[in-house]
N, C-alpha and C positions, 0 to 999 in steps of 0.2 A: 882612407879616403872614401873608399864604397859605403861604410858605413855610416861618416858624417854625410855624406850626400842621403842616406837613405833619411838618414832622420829629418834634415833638410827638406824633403821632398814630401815626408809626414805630415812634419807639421804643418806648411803650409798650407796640402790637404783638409788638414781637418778643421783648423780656421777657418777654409773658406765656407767649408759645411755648416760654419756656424754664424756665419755674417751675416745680418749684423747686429747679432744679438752682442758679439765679442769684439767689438771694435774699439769699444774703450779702451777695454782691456789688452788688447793685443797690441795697441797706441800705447798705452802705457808700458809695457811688458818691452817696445822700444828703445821709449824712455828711458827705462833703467837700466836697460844693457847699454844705452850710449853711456852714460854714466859710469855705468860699468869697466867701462871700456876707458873713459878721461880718469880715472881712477889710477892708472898704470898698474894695478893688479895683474899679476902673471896670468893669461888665459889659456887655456890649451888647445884650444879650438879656433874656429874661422867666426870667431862671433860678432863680427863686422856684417859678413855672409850673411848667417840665419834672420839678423836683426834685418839687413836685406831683403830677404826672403817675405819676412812679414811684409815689410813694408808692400810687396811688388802684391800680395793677399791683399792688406789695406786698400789697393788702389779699385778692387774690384767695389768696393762703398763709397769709396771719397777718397779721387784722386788729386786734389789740391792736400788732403792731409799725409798721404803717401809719399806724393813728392816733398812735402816739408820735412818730413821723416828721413826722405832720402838724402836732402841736403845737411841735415844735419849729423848721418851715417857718414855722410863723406867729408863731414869736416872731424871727424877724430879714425874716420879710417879709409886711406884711398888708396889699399893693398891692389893689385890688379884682380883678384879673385872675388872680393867685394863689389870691385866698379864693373865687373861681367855681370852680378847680380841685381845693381842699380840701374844696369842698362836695360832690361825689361820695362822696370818703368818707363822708359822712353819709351817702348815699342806699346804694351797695353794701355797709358795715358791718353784718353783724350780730347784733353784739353793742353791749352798753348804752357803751362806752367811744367808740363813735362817734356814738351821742346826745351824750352828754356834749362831744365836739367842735364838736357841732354848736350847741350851746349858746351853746358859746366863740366860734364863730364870726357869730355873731349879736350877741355884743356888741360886737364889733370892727367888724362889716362896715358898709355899706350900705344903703340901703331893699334894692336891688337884691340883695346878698349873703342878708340877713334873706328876703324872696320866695323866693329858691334854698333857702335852710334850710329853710323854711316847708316847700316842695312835698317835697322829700327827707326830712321826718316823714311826711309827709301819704301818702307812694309807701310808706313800709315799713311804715306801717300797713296797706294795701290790700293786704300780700304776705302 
């Protein structure tokens, strides 16, 4: 777990050091992990997550194209460990298309997910 998180934690890093020279590419790098993912290929990983990950990096360029990323993460993966990583988007979005996610993600998720929704309204209101 410490491990996948570190990598996790990396690479979003260094995307965003590169934004947004790599934003195609890291939209597409999306992309094909969604794909990836509808594929039902054995993964061994949380690749729901990382592709999350990007996305929540995406949103510091273009957050109408983060959230579409994220809607479409959450329609082939809505693990609860995924939808904790989606909900950032709610919280760094801002524009209305990331409420709107966050909505969606509240009917899908959790008590747990729902709380994380909850507090990422409650933070963009205080901003």
């Amino acid at each position: 777990m410490t491990s996948d998180w570190y990598f996790e934690d990396k690479l979003g890093f260094a995307i965003s050091h590169a934004l947004p020279e790599v934003l195609d590419d890291a939209t597409q790098a999306v992309e094909d992990g969604i794909r990836r993912i509808q594929s039902s290929v054995r993964i061994g990983f949380n690749l729901g997550g990382q592709l999350a990950d990007i996305a929540d990096v995406i949103i510091e360029a273009d957050v109408v194209r983060a959230c579409r990323l994220g809607y479409e993460i959450l329609d082939v993966d809505s693990s609860p460990a995924t939808l904790l990583v989606l909900a950032a988007l709610v919280f760094r979005g801002k524009l209305p298309v990331s409420l709107e996610l966050g909505a969606r993600l509240q009917t899908v998720g959790n008590d747990r997910i729902r709380r994380r929704v909850d507090e990422a309204f409650r933070q963009r209101e205080e901003r």
